[in-house]
The first five atom37 places (N, CA, C, CB, O) and aatype in JSON, in Angstrom:
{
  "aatype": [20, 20, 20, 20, 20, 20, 20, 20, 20, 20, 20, 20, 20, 20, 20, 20, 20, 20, 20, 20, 20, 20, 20, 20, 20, 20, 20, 20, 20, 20, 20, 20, 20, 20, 20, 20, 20, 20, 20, 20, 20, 20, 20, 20, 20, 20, 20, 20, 20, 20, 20, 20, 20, 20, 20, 20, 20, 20, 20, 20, 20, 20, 20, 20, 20, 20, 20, 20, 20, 20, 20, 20, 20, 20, 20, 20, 20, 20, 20, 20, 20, 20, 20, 20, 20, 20, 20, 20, 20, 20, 20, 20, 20, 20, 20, 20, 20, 20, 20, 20, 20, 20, 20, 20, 20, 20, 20, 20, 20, 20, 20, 20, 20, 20, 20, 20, 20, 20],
  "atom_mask": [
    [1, 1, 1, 1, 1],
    [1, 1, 1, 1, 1],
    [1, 1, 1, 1, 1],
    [1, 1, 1, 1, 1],
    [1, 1, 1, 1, 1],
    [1, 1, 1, 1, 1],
    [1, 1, 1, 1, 1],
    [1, 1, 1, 1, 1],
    [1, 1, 1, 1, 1],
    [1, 1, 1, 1, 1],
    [1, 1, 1, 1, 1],
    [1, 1, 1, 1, 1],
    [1, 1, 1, 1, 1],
    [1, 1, 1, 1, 1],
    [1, 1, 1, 1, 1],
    [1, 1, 1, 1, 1],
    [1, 1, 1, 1, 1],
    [1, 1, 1, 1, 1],
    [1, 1, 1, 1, 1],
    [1, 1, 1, 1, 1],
    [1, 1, 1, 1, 1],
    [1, 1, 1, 1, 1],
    [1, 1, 1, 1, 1],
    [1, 1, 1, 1, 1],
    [1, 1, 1, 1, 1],
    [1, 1, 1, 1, 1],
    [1, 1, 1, 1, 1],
    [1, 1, 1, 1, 1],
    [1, 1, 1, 1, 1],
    [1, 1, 1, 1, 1],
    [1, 1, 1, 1, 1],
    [1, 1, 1, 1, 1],
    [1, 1, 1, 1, 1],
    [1, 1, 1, 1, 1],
    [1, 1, 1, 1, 1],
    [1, 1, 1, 1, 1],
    [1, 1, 1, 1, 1],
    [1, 1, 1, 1, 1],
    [1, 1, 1, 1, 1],
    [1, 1, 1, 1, 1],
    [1, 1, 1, 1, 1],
    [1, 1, 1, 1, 1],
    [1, 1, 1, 1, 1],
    [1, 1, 1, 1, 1],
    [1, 1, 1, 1, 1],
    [1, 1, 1, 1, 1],
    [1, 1, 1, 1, 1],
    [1, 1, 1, 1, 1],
    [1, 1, 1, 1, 1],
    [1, 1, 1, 1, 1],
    [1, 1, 1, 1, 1],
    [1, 1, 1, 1, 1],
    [1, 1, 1, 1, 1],
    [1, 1, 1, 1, 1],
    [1, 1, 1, 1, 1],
    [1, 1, 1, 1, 1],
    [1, 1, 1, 1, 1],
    [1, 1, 1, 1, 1],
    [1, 1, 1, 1, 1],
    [1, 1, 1, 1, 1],
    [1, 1, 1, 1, 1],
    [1, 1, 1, 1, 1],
    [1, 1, 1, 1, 1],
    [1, 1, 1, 1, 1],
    [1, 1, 1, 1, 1],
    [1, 1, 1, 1, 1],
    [1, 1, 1, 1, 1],
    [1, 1, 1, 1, 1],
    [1, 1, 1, 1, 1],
    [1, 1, 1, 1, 1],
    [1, 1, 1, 1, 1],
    [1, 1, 1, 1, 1],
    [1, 1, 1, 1, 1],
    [1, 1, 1, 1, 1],
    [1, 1, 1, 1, 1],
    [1, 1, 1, 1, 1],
    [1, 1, 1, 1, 1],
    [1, 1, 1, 1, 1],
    [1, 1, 1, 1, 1],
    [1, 1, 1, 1, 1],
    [1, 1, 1, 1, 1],
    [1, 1, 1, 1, 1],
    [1, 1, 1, 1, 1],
    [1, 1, 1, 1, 1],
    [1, 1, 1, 1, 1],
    [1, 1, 1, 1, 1],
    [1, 1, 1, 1, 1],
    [1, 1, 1, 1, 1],
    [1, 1, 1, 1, 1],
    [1, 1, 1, 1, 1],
    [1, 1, 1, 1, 1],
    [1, 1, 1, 1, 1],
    [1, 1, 1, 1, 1],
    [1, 1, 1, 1, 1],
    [1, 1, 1, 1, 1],
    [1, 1, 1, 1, 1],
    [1, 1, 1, 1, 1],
    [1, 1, 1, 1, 1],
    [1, 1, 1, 1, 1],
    [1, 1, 1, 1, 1],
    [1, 1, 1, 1, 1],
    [1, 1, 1, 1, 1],
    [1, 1, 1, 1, 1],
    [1, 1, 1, 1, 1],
    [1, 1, 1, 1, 1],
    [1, 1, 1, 1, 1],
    [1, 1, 1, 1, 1],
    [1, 1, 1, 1, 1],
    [1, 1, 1, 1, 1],
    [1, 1, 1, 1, 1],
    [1, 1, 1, 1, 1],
    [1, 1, 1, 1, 1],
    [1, 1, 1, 1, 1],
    [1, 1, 1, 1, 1],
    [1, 1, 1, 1, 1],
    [1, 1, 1, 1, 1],
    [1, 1, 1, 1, 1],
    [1, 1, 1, 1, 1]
  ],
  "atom_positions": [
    [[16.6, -16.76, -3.13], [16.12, -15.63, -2.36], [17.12, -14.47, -2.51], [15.92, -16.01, -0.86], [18.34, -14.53, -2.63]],
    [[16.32, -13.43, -2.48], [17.87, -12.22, -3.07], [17.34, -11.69, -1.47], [17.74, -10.56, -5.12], [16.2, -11.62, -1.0]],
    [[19.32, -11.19, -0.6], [18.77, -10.66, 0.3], [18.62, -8.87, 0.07], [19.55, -11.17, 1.46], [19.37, -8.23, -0.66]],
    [[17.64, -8.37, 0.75], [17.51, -7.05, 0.69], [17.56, -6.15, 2.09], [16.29, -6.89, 0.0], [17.13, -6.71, 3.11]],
    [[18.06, -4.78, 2.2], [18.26, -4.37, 3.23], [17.81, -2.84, 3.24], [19.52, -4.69, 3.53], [18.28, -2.05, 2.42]],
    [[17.08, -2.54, 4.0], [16.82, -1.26, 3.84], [17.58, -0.33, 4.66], [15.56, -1.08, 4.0], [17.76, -0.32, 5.88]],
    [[18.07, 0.64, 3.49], [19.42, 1.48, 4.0], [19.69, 2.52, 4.98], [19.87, 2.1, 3.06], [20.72, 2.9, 5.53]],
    [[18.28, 2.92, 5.06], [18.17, 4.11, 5.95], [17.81, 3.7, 7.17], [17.25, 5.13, 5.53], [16.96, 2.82, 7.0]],
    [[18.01, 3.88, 8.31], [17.05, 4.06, 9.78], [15.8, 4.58, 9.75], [17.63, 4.97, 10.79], [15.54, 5.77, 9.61]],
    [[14.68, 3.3, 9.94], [13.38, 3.35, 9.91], [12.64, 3.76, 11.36], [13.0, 2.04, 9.39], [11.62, 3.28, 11.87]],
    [[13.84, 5.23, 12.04], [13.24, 5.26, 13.29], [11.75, 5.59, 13.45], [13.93, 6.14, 13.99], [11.15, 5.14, 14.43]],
    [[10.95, 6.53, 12.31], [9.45, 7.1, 12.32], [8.7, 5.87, 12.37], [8.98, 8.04, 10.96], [7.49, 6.08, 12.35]],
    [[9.13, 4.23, 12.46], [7.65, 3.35, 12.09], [8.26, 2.9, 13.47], [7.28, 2.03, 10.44], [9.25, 2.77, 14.18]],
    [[6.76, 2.75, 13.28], [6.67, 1.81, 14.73], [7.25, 0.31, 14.85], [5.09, 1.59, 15.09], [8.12, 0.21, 13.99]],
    [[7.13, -0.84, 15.54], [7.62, -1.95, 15.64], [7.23, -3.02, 14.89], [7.55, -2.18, 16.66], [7.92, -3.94, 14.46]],
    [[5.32, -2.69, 14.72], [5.54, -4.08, 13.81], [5.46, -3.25, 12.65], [4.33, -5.51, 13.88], [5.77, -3.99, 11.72]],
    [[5.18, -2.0, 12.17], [5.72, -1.43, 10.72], [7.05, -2.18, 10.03], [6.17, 0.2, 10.95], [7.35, -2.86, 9.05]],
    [[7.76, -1.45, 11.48], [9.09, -2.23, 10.62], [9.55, -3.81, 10.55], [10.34, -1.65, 11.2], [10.31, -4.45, 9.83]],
    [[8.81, -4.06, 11.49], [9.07, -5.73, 11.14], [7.94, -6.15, 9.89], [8.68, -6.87, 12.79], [8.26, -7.23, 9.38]],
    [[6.83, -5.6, 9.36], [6.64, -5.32, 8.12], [7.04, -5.47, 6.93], [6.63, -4.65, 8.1], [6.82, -6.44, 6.2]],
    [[7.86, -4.22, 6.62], [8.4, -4.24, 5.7], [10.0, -4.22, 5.83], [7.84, -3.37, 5.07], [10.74, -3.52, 5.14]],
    [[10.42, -5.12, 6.88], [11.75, -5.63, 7.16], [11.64, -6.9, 6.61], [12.18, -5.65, 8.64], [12.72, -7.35, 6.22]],
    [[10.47, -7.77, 6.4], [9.84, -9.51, 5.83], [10.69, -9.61, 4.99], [8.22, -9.85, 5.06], [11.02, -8.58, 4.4]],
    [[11.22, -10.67, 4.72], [11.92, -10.86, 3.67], [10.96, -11.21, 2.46], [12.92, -11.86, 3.99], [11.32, -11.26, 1.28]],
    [[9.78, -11.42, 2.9], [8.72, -11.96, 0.99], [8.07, -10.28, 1.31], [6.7, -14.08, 0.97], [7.78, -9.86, 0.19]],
    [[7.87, -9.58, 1.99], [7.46, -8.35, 1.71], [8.75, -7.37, 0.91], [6.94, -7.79, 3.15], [8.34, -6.61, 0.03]],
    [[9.86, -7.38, 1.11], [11.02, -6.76, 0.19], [11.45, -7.63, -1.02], [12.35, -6.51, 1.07], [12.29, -7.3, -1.85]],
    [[10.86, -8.62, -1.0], [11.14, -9.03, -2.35], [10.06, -8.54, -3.47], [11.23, -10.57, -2.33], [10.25, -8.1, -4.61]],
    [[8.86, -8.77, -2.75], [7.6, -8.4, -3.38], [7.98, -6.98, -3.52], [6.19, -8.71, -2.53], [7.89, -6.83, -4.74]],
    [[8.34, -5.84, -3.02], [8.67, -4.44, -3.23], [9.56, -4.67, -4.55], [9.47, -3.66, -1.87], [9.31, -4.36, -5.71]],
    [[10.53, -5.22, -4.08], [11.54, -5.29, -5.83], [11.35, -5.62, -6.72], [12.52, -5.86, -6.13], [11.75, -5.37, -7.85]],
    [[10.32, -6.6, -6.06], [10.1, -7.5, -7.54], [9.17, -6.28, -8.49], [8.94, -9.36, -7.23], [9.29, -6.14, -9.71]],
    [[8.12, -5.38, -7.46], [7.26, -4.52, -8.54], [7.68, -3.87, -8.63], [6.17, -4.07, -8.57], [6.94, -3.18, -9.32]],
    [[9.07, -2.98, -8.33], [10.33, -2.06, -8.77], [10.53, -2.19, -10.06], [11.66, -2.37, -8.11], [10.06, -1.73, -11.1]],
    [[11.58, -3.16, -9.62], [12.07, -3.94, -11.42], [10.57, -3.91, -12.5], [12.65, -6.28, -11.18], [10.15, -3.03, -13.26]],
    [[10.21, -4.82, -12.27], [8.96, -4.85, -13.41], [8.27, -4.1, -13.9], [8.12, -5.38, -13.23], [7.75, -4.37, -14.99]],
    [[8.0, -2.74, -13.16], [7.26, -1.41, -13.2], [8.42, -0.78, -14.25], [7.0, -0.52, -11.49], [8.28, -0.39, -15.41]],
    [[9.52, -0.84, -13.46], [11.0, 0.05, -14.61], [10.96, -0.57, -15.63], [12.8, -0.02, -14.2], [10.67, 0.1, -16.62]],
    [[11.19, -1.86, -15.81], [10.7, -2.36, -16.99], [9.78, -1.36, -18.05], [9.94, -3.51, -16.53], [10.08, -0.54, -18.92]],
    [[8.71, -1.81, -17.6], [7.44, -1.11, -18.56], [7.27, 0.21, -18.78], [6.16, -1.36, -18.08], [7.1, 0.76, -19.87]],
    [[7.34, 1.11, -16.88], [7.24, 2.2, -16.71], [8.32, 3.38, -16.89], [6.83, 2.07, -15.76], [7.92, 4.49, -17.24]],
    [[9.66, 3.14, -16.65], [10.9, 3.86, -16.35], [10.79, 4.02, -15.15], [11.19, 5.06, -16.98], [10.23, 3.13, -14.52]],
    [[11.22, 5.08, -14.52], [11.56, 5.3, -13.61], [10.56, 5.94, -12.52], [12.48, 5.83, -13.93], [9.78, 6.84, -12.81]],
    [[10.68, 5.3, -11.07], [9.46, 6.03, -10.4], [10.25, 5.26, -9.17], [7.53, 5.69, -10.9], [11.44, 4.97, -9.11]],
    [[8.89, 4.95, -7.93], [8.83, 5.1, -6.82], [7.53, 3.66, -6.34], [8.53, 6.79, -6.61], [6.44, 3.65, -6.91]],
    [[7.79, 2.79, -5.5], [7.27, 1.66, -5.58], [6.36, 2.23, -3.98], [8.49, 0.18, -5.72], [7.13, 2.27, -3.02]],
    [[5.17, 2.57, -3.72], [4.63, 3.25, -2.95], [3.96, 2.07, -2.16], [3.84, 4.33, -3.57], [3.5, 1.03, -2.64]],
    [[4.03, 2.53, -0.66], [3.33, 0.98, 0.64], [2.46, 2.13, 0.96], [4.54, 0.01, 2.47], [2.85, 3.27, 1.21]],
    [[1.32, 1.75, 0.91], [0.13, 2.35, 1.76], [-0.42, 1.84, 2.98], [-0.94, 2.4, 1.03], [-1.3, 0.97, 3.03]],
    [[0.23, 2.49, 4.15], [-0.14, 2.02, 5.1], [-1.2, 2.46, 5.94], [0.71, 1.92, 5.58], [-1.24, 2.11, 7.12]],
    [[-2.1, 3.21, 5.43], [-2.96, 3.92, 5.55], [-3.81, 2.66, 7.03], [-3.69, 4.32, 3.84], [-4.05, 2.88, 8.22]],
    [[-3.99, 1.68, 6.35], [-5.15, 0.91, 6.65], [-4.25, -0.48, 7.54], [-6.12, 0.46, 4.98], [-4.81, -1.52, 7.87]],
    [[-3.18, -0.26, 7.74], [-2.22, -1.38, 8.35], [-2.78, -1.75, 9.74], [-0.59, -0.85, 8.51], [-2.68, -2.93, 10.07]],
    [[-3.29, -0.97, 10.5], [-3.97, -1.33, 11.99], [-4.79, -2.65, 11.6], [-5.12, 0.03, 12.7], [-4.79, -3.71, 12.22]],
    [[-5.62, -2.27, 10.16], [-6.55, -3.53, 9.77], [-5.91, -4.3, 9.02], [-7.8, -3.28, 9.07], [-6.49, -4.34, 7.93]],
    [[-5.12, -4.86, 9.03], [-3.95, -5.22, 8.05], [-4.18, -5.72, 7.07], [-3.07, -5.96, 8.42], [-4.09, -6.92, 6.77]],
    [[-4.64, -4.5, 6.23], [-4.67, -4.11, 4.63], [-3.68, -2.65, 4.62], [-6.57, -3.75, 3.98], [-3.82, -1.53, 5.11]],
    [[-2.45, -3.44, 3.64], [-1.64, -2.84, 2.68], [-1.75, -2.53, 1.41], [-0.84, -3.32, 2.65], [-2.62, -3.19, 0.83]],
    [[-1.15, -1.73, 0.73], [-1.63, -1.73, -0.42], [-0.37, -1.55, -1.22], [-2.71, -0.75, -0.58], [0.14, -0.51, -0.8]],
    [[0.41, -2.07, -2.19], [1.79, -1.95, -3.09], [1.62, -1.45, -4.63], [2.52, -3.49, -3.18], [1.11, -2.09, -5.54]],
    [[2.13, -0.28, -4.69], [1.76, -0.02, -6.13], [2.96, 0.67, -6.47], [0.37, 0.84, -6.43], [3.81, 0.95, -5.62]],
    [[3.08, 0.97, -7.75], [4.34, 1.43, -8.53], [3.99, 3.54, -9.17], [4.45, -0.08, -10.28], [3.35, 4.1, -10.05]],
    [[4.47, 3.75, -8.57], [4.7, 5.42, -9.78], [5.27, 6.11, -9.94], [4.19, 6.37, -9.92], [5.87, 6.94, -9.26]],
    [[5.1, 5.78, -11.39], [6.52, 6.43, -12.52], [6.38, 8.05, -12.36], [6.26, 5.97, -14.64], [5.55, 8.91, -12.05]],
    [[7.52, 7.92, -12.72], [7.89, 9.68, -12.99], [8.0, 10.15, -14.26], [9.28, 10.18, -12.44], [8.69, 9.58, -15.1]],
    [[7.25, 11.31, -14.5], [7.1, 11.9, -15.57], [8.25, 12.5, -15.99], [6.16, 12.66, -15.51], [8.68, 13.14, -15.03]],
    [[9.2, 12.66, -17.27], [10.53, 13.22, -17.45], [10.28, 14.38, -17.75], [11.38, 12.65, -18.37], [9.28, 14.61, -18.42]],
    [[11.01, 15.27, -17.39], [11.35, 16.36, -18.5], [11.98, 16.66, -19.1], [11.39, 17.1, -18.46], [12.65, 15.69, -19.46]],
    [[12.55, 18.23, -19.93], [12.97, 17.9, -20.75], [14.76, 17.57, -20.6], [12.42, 18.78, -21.56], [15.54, 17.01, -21.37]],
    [[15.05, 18.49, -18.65], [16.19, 17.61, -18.43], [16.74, 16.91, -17.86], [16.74, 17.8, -18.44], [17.91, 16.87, -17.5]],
    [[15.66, 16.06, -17.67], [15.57, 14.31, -17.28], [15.13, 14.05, -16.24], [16.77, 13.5, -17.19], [14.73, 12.91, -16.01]],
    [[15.06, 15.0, -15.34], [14.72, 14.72, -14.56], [13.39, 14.62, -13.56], [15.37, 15.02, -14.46], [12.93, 15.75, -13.38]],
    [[12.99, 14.04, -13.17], [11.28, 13.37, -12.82], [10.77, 14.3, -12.33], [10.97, 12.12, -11.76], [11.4, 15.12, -11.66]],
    [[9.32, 14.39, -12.6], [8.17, 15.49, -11.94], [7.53, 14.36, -11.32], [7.03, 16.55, -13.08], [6.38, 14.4, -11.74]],
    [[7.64, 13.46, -10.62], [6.85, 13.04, -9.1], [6.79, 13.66, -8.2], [7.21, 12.11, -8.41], [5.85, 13.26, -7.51]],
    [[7.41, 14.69, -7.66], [7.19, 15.74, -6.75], [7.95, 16.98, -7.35], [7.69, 15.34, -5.29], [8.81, 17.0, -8.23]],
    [[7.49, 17.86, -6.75], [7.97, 19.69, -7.22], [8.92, 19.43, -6.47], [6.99, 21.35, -6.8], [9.92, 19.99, -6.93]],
    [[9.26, 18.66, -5.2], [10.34, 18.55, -4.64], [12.14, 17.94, -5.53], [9.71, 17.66, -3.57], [12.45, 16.85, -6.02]],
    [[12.92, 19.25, -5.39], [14.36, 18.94, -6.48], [15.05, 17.77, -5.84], [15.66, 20.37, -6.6], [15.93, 17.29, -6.55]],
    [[14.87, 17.17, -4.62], [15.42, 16.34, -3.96], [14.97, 15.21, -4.12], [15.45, 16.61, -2.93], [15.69, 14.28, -4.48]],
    [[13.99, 15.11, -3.92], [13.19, 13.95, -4.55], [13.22, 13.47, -5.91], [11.98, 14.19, -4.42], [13.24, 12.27, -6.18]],
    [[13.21, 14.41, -6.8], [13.66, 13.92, -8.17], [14.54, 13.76, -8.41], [13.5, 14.36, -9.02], [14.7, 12.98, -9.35]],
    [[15.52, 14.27, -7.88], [17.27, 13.71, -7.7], [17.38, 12.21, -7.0], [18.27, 14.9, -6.49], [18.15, 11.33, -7.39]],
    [[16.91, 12.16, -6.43], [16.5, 10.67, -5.8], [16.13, 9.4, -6.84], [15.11, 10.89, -4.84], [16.67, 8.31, -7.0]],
    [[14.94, 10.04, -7.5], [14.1, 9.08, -8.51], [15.44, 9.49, -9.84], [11.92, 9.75, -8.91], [15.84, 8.81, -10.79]],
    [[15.64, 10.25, -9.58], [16.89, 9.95, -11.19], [18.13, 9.1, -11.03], [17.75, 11.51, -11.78], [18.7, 8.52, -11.95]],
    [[18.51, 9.11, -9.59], [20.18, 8.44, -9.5], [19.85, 7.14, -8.93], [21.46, 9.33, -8.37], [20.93, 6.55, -8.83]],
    [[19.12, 6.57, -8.59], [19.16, 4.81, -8.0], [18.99, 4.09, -9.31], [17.7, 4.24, -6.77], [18.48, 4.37, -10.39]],
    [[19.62, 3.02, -8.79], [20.52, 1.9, -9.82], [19.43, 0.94, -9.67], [22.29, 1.21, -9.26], [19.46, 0.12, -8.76]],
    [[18.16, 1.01, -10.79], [17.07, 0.1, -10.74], [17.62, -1.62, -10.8], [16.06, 0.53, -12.06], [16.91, -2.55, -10.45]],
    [[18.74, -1.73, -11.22], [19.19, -3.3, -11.43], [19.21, -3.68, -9.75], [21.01, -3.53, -12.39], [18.59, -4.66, -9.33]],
    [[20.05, -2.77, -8.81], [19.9, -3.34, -7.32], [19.29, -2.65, -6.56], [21.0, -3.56, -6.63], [19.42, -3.13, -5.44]],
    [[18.53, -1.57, -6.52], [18.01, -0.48, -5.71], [16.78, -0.46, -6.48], [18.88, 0.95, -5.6], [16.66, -0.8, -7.66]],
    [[15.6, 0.1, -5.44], [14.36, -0.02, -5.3], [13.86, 1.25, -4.37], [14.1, -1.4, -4.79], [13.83, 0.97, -3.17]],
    [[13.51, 2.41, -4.65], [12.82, 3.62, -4.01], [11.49, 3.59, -3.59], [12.83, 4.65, -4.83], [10.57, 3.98, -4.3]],
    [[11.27, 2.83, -1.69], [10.3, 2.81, -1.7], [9.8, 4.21, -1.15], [10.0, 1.72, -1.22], [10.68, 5.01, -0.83]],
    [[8.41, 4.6, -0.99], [7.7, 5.81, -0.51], [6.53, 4.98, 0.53], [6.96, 6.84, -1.96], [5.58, 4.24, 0.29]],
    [[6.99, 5.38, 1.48], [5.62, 4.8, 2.69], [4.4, 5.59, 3.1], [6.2, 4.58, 4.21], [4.51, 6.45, 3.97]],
    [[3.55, 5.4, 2.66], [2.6, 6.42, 2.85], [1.45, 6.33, 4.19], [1.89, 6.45, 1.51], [0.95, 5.27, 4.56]],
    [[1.24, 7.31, 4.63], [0.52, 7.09, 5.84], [-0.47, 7.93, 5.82], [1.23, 7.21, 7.01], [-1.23, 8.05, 6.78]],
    [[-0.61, 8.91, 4.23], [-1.58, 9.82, 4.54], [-1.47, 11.16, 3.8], [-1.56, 10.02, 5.93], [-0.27, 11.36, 3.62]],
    [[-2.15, 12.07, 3.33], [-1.6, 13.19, 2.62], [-1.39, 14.1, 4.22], [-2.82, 13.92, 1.2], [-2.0, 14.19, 5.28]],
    [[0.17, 14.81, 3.45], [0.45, 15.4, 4.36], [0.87, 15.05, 6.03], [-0.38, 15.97, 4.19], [1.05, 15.85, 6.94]],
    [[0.97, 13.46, 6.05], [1.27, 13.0, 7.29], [2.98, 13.41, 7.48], [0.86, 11.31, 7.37], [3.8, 13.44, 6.57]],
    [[3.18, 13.64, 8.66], [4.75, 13.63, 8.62], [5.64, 12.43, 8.85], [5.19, 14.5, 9.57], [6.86, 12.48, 8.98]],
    [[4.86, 11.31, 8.89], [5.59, 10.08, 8.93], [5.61, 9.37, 7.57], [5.0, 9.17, 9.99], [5.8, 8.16, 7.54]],
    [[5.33, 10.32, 5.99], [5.38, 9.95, 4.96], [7.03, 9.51, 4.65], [4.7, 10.94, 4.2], [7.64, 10.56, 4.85]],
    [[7.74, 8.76, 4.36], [8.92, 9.17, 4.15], [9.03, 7.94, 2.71], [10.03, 9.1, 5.69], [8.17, 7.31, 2.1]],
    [[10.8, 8.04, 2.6], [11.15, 7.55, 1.08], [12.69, 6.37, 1.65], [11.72, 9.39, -0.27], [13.48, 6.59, 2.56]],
    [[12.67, 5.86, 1.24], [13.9, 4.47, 1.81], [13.88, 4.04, 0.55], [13.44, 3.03, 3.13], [12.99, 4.02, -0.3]],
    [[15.84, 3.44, 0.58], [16.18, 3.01, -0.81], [15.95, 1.45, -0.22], [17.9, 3.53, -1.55], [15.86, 1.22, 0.99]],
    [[15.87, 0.37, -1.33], [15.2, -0.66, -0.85], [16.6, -1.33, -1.83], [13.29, -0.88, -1.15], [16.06, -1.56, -2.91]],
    [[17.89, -1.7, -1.95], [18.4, -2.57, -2.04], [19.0, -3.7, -2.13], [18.38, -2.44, -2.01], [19.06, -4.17, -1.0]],
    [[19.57, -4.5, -3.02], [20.57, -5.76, -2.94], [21.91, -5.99, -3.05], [20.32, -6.48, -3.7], [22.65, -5.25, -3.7]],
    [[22.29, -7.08, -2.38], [23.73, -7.12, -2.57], [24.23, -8.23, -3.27], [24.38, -7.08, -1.38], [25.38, -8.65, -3.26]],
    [[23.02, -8.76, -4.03], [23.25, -9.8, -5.11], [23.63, -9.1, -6.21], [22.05, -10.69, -5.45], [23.19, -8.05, -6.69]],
    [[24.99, -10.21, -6.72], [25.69, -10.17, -7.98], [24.64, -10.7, -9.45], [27.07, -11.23, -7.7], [25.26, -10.78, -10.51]],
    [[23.38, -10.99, -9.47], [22.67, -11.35, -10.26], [22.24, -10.65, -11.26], [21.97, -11.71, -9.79], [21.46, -11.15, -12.07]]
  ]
}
């Protein structure tokens, strides 16, 4: 089991949100389609749709970032965000994006890490 910890303060989710995606087979399952997506894809953003969580349907998907020409990702027009998707260390870090909605303000972005030597 690799343990994982999410780095930021998840004060915007509610209680069982974060006991959610606090699960230990729900953050593995996040890394695991991290890694594997970087693999194939390069570099991106491993997205939870929680759109539909009241009915508890989630949804986990991976998206890559488009490069340019100086390197750095067009997943959002946002420069912060692509500074984000360019500097995490895909071998132990994992950029998730929680989505709740276009334009919701409880959309946010958490690095999804390990502290395994593996």
């Amino acid at each position: 089991m690799i343990p994982l910890d999410l780095e930021e303060n998840i004060n915007s989710l509610t209680g069982g949100e974060q006991a959610y995606l606090n699960d230990t087979k729900i953050q593995e399952e996040l890394f695991r389609v991290g890694q594997e997506n970087f693999i194939k894809k390069g570099r991106g953003v491993v997205v939870v749709d929680m759109r539909r969580f009241a009915n508890h349907v989630v949804r986990i998907y991976y998206l890559s970032a488009i490069q340019h020409d100086d390197g750095l990702p067009e997943i959002w027009s946002d420069h912060e965000m692509a500074e984000i998707c360019h500097r995490y260390n895909p071998d132990k870090e994992v950029i998730v994006f929680v989505y709740f909605g276009e334009k919701s303000p409880r959309n946010d972005c958490y690095k999804l890490a390990t502290d395994s030597e593996e």
